[in-house]
C-alpha positions in Angstrom: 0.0 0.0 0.0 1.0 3.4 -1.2 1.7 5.6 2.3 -0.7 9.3 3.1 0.7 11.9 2.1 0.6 14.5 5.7 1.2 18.3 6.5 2.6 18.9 9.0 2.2 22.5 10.2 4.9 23.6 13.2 8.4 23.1 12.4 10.6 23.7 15.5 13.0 21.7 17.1 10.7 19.2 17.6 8.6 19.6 14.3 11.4 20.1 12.2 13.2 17.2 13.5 9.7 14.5 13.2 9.6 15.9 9.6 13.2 14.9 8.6 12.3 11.6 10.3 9.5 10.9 7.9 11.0 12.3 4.8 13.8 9.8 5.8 11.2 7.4 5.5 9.6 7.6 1.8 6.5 10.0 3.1 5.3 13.0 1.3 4.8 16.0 3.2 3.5 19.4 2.2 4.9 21.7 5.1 4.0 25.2 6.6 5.6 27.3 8.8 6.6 31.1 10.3 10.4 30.5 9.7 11.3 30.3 5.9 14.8 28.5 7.0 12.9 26.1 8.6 10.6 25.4 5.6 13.5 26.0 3.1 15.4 23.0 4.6 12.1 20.8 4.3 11.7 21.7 0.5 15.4 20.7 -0.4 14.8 17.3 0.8 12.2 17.0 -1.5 8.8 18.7 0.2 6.1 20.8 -1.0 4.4 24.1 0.7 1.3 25.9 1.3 0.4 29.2 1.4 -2.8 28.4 3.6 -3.6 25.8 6.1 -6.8 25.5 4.3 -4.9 24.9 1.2 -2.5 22.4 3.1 -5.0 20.5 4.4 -7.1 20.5 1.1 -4.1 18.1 -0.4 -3.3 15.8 2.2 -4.7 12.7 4.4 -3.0 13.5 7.5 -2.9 16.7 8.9 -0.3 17.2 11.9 0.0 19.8 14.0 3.2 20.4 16.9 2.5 24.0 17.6 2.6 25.9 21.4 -0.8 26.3 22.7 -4.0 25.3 22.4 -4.8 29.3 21.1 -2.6 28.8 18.3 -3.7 25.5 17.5 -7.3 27.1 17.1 -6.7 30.2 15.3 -5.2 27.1 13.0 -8.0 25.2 12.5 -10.7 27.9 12.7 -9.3 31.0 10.6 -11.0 31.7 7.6 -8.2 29.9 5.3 -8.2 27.3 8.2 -7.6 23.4 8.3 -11.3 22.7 9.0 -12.0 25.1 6.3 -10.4 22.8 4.0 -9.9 19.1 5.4 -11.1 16.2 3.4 -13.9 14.0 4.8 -12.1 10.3 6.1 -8.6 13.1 6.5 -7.5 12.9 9.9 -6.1 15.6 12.0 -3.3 14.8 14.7 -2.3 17.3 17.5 1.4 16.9 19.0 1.3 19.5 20.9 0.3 19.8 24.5 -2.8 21.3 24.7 -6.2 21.8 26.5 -8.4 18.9 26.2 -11.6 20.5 26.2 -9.9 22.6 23.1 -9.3 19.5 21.3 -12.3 17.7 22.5 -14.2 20.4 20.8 -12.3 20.8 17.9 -12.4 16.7 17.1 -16.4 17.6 17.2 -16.2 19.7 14.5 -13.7 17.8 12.2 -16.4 15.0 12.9 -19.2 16.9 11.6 -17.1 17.4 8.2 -16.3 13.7 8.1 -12.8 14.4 9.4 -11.2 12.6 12.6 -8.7 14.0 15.1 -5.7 12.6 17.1 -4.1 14.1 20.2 -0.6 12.9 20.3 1.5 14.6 22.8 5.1 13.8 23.0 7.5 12.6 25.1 10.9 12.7 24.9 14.0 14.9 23.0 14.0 16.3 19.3 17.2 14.2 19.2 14.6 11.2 19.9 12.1 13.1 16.8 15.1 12.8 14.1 15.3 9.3 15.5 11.9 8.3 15.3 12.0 7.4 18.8 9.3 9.5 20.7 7.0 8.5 23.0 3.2 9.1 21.9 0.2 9.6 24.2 -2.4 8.9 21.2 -6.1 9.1 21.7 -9.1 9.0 19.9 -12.0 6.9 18.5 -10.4 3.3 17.5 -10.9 3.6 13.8 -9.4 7.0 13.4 -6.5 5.8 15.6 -5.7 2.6 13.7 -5.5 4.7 10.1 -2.5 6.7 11.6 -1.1 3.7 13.9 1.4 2.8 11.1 2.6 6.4 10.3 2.9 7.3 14.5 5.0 4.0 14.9 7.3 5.6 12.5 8.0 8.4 14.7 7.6 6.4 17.8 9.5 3.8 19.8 6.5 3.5 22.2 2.9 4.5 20.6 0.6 4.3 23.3 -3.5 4.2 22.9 -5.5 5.8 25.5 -8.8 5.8 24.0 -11.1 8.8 23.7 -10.5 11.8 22.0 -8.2 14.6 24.7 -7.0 11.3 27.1 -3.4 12.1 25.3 -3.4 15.6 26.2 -5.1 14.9 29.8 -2.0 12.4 30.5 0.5 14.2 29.1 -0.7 17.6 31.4 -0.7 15.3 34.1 2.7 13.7 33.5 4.2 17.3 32.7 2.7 18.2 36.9 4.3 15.7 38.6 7.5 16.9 36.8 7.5 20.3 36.5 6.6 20.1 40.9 9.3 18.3 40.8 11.8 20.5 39.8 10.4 23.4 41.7 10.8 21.8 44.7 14.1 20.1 44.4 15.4 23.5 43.1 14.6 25.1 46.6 15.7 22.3 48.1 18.9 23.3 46.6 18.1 27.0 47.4 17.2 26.4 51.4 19.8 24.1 51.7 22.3 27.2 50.3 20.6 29.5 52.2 21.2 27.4 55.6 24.4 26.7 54.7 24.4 23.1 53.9 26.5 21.8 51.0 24.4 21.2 47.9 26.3 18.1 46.7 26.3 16.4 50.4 22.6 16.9 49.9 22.2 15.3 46.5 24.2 12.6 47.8 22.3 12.1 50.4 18.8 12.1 49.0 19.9 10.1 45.7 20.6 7.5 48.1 16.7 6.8 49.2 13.4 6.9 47.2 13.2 10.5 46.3 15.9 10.0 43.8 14.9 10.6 40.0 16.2 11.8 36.7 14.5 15.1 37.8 16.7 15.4 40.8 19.4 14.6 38.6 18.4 17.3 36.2 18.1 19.8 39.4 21.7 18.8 40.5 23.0 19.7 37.3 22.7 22.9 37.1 22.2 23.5 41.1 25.9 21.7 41.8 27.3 21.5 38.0 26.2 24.5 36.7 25.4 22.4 33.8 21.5 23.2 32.2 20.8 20.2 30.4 17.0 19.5 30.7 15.9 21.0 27.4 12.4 22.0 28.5 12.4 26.3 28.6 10.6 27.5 32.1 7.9 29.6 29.7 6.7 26.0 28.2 6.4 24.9 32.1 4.9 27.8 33.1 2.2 27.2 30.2 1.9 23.5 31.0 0.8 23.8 34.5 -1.3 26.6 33.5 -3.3 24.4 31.4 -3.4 21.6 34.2 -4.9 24.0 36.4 -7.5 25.2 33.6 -8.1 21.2 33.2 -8.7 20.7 37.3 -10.9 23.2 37.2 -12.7 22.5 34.4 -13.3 18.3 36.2 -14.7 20.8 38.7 -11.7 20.3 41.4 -8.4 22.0 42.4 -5.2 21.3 43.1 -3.4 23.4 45.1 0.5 21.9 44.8 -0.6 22.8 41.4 -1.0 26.3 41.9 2.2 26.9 44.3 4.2 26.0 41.1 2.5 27.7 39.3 2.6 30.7 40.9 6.5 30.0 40.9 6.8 29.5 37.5 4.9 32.5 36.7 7.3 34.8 39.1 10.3 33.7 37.6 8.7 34.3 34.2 7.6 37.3 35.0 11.2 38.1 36.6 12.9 37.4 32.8 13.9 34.0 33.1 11.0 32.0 30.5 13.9 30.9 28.0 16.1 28.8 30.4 15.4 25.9 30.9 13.3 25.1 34.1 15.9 23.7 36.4 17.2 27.6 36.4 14.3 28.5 38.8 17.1 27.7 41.2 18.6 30.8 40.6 15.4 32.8 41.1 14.4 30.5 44.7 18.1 31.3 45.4 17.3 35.7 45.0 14.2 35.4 46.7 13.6 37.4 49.8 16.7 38.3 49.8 
């Protein structure tokens, strides 16, 4: 069987690098983005462009998305020269991104209603891991629609996971990106208090690595905390965005979480204090200043 061709709208590190991965493998993609370098190097490996996502999506059987924020992903779709504008009934749409699942809940309703399906596909893992084709996928969505782009995710996938219904991918990967992202906040003021009280930050990691709160995300912590070495590739703005959309997701299953909303509230002052394009183990720095 002949593969779909896809466009594939998004190409940053991540984008860029799943793209690459699936020209490598005999695809056809028709690509769209901001950055003309980015699309440039797309085209001389033998893909077409778009001027419109309408236009994009008009020519293509998978439509993939691995844009910022659910607000970008919906201008997208709903613009007047907009994917749903254009997409081809039995097309299917799949979102990479992390994004809010009553967003894509509602916009997989009205792909539906022109014969279209929809995907949420948050990532795990590096763009090293993209170029690869070695992500992790959180895929959801009705059965059928899932098993037309199974063979196409498992090329840019070493583990595809289903999670049935559409927005359980971007519900577990909001959830997943919490229990991280609290993580590092509070393992960087550990670092910070311990500092401040005049403890040594390496006798610290060596003593807590020994028992059960030990964890890459300590490690990543320590790294820059002891090393001074920032290699957890995940910016503190992206954080700050994730666990805003958790919180919009709590409340929204009519609860609250209020660990949530201390590192959130964290996040947001170091943000806000200039620091969004380090990565998020650098809220050390900003637990170390405060107060003082």
């Amino acid at each position: 069987m002949s593969k779909p061709t896809i466009g594939f709208i998004g190409l940053g590190l991540m984008g860029g690098n799943m793209v690459e991965n699936l020209q490598k493998k005999g695809y056809q993609l028709t690509v769209m983005d901001l950055n003309k370098d980015a699309v440039a190097a797309c085209v001389a490996r033998g893909a077409s462009t778009a001027s419109t996502a309408k236009e994009l999506a008009a020519s293509v059987d998978i439509v993939m998305l691995c844009l910022t924020t659910s607000a970008i992903v919906e201008k997208v779709v709903y613009g007047d020269e907009g994917i749903l504008a254009g997409i081809k009934p039995g097309a299917v749409l799949v979102d990479f991104g992390t994004s809010i699942p009553a967003s894509t809940r509602k916009i997989g309703a009205d792909l539906a209603k022109k014969g279209a399906g929809m995907i949420d596909a948050p990532l795990g893992r590096t763009p090293a891991h993209a170029k690869d084709g070695l992500l992790n996928i959180m895929a959801a969505g009705d059965q059928e629609t899932f098993n037309k782009v199974q063979p196409v995710l498992q090329d840019q996938g070493e583990n595809v996971f289903y999670l049935g219904e559409l927005g359980a991918g971007h519900t577990t990967k909001l959830i997943n990106n919490f229990v991280g992202m609290t993580t590092v906040c509070a393992m960087s003021q550990a670092f910070a208090i311990a500092d401040r009280a005049g403890v040594n930050r390496q006798q610290l990691f060596d003593i807590m690595s020994t028992g059960p709160s030990s964890s890459p995300f300590m490690k990543f912590c320590k790294h820059y905390a002891v090393d001074n070495v920032s290699d957890l590739g995940f910016s503190l703005a992206n954080a700050n965005k994730d666990l805003g959309y958790f919180l919009q997701m709590v409340e929204d299953l009519g609860t609250e979480s209020k660990i949530a909303k201390g590192s959130s509230s964290d996040l947001q002052a170091a943000f806000d204090a200039g620091m969004g394009n380090g990565n998020v183990p650098e809220i050390f720095d900003y637990y170390r200043e405060l107060n003082k």
